[in-house]
C-alpha positions as a printed Julia matrix, in Angstrom:
293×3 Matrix{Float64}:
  86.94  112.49   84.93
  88.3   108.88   84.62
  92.11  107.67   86.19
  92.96  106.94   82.83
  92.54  110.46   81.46
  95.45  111.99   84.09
  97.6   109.07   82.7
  97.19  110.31   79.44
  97.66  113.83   80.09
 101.02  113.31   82.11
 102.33  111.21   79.5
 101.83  113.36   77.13
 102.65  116.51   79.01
 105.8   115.03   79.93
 106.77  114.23   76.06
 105.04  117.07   74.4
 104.35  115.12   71.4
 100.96  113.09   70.49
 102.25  110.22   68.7
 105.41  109.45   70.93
 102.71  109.79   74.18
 100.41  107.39   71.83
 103.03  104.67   71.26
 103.89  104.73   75.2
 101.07  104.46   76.47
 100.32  102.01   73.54
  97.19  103.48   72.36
  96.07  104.93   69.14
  96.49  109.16   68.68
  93.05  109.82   68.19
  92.04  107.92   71.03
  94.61  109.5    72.95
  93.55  113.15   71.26
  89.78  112.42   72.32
  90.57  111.75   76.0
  92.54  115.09   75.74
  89.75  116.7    74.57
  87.64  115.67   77.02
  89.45  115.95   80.09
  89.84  120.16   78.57
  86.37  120.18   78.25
  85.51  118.98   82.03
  87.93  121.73   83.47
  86.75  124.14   80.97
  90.37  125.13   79.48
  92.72  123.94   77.17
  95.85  122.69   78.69
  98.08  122.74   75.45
  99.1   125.28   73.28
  98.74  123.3    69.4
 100.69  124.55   66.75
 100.25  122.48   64.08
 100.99  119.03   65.26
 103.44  120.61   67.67
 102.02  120.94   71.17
 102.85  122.81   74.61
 101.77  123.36   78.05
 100.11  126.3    78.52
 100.26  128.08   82.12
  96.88  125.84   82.64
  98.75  122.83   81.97
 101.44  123.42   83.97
  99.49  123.83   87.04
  97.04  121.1    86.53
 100.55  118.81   85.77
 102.08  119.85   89.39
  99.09  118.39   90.93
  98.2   115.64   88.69
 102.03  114.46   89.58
 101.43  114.72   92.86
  97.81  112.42   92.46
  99.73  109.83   90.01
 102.98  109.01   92.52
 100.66  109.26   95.9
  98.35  106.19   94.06
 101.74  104.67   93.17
 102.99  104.17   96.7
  99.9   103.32   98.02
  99.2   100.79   95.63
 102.87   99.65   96.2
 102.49   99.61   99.87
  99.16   97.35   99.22
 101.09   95.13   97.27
 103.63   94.79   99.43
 100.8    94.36  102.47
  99.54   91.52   99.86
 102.75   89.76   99.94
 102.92   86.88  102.41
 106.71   87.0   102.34
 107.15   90.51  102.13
 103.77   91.99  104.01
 103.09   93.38  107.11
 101.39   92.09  110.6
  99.98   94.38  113.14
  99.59   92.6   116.22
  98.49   94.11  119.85
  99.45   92.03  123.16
  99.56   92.47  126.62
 102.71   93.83  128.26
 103.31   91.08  130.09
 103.23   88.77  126.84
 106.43   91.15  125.77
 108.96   89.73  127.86
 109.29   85.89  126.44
 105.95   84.63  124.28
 106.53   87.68  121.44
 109.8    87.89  121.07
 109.98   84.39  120.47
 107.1    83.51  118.08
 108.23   86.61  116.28
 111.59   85.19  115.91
 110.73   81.6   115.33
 107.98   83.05  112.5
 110.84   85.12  111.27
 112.92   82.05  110.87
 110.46   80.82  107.55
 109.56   84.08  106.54
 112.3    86.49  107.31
 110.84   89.69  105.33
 107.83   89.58  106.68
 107.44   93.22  108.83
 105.8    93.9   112.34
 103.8    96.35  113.76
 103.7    96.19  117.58
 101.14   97.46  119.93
 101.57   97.36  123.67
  98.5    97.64  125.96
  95.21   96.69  127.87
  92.92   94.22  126.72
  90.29   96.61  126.48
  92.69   99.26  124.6
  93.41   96.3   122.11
  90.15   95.14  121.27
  89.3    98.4   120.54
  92.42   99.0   118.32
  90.91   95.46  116.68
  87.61   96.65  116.03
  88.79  100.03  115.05
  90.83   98.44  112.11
  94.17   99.79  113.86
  95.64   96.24  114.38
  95.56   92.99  112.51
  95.57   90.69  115.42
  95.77   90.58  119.53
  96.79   88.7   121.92
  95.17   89.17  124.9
  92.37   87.81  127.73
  89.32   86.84  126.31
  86.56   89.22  127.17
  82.54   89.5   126.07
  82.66   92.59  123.22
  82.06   92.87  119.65
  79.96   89.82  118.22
  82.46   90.0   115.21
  85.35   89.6   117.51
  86.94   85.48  116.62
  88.69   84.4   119.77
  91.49   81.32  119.79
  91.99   79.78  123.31
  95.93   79.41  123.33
  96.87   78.61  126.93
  96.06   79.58  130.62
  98.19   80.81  133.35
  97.88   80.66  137.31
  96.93   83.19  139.32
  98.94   84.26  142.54
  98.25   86.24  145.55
 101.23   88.15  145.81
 102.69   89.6   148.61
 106.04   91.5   150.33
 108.76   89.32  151.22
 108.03   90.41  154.86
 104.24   89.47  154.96
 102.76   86.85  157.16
 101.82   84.94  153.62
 105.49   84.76  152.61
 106.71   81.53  152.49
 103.46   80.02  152.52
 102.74   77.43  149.44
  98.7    78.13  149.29
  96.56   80.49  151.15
  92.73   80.88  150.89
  91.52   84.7   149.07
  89.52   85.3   152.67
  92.81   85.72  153.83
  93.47   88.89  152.36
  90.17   90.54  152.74
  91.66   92.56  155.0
  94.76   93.52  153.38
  95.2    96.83  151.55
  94.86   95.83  147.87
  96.37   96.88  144.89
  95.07   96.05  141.24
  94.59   97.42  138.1
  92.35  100.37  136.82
  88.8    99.61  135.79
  88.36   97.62  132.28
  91.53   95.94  132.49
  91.4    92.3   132.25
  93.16   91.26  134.98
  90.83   93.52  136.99
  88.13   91.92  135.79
  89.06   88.47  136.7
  90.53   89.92  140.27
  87.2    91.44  140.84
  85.29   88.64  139.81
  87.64   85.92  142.04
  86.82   88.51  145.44
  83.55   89.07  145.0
  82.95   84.6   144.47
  85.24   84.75  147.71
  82.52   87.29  149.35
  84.99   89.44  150.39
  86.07   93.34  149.24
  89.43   94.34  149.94
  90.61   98.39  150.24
  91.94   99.16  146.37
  94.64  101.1   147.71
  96.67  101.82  144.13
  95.53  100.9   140.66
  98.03  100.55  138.22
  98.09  100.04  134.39
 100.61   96.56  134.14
 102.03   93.91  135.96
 105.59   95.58  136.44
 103.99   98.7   138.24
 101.6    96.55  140.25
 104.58   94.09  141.52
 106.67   97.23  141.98
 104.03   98.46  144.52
 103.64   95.29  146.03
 107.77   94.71  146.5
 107.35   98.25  148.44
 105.51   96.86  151.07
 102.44   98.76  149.82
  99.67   96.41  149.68
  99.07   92.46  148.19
  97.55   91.68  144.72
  96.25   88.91  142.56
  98.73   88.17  139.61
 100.68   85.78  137.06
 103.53   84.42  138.17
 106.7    85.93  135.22
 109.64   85.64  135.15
 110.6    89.4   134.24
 109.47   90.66  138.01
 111.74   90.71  140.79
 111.93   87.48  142.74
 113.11   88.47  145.58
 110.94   91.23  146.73
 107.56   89.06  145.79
 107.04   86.14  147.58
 104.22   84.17  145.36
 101.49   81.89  147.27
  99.09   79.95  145.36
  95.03   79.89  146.24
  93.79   76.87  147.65
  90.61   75.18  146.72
  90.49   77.5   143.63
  91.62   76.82  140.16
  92.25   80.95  139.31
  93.84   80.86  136.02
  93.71   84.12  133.17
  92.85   82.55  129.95
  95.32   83.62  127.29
  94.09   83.63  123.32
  94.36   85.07  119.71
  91.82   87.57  118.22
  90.99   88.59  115.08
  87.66   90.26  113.58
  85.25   87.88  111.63
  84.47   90.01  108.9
  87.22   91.4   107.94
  89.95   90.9   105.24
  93.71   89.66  106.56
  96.65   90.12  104.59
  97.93   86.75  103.82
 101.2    87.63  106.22
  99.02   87.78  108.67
  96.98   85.52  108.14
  99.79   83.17  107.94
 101.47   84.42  111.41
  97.68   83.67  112.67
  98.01   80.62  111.73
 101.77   80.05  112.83
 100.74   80.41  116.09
  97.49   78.48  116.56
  99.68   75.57  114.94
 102.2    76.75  117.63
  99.68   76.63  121.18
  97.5    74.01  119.83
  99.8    71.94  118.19
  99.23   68.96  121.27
């Protein structure tokens, strides 16, 4: 059974009439009658009732139309919805970031892209950068923003800019106050960081263990606004970017001396696989954006 035969048949179920279907569809009758014929001969019914060169859905018909309707307008939207994907001024863009990304850098590329290409549409994941790169792999998302991490070989990463690293502590610790303090200095202290396969976990275990020493994990939490929550209660210290969507006054942020202990921020995409041209214009947008010095 070929597309083109259920395009036939609907046109010319709808019309009841061979040579009007013919002259929509802009085909001869035979050739219409013969792909008639055929498709009846692959289901093994007729689907018309012929009287004379008058023709009718039979009860066959009928049902075979309800469904063929239903196959013709589901290929129509997605094919739509494709097109519309295809569109660089009218497609789509999936993009993943980290929550901490959400309170300044994505709002504002989005509304700076937005600017040029205001129809474009967006598709907004929140998470890890674990969760994301899977969502990349998996085909779920278009593009992430997130920490660099070693995974899939197919996985393209863009450096676009790096951040410092704080230890971060209650406003009543000793630390508060203090402009740098060595990571020995909280070997000690009870810890709080993130669960296991986060990135900023990664980088916080990786930073102790150079440091040779193992703080108590005392709370592990899932983003920065938790983590600084915990911290502000007097709960424990933790190793973290400096934003300005936490509260101020309940963190007190000290730098680490004789360290540079940055998170690398940067743009993913898979290697291998296709990208609508709107998003493979916002991927472009904002390497031309970071990089642009």
């Amino acid at each position: 059974m070929e597309w083109q035969q259920l395009e036939y048949f609907e046109a010319t179920a709808r019309l009841q009439h061979m040579t009007l279907a013919a002259q929509t569809l802009n085909i001869t009758q035979p050739a219409l009658s013969r792909s008639i014929a055929r498709l009846e001969s692959e289901l093994g019914i007729p689907l018309f009732e012929r009287e004379g060169r008058s023709i009718r859905l039979n009860r066959y018909g009928q049902l075979f139309l309800s469904h063929v309707e239903h196959i013709l307008e589901e290929y129509r939207m997605a094919k739509r919805e494709i097109d519309d994907l295809l569109n660089p001024s009218q497609g789509e863009v999936s993009l993943g970031f980290l929550h901490t990304l959400g309170i300044h850098h994505i709002p504002d590329l989005i509304g700076r892209f937005r600017r040029a290409h205001p129809h474009t549409r967006f598709q907004l994941n929140q998470s890890s950068t674990q969760r994301l790169l899977e969502q990349l792999v998996s085909g779920e998302i278009d593009l992430c923003m997130a920490s660099p991490q070693d995974a899939d070989m197919r996985i393209r990463w863009a450096k676009l800019w790096s951040e410092e690293l704080f230890i971060a502590v209650p406003s009543g610790h000793r630390l508060a106050g203090s402009s740098l303090a060595e990571l020995c200095e909280i070997g000690q202290e009870p810890l709080i960081s993130f669960k296991e396969g986060y990135g900023l976990r990664i980088i916080t275990d990786k930073l102790l263990q150079e440091s040779g020493i193992s703080p108590s994990i005392v709370f592990e939490g899932e983003d920065v606004d938790t983590v600084a929550g915990l911290v502000a209660a007097g709960l424990g210290v933790a190793i973290l970017p400096k934003y300005s969507g936490l509260d101020q006054e309940e963190v007190s942020w000290v730098s680490i001396a004789n360290r540079s202990c940055r998170r690398e921020i940067g743009i993913a995409w898979m290697e291998d696989r296709f990208l609508s041209p709107a998003a493979e214009r916002f991927r472009q947008f904002v390497l031309d954006f970071y990089l642009k010095e």
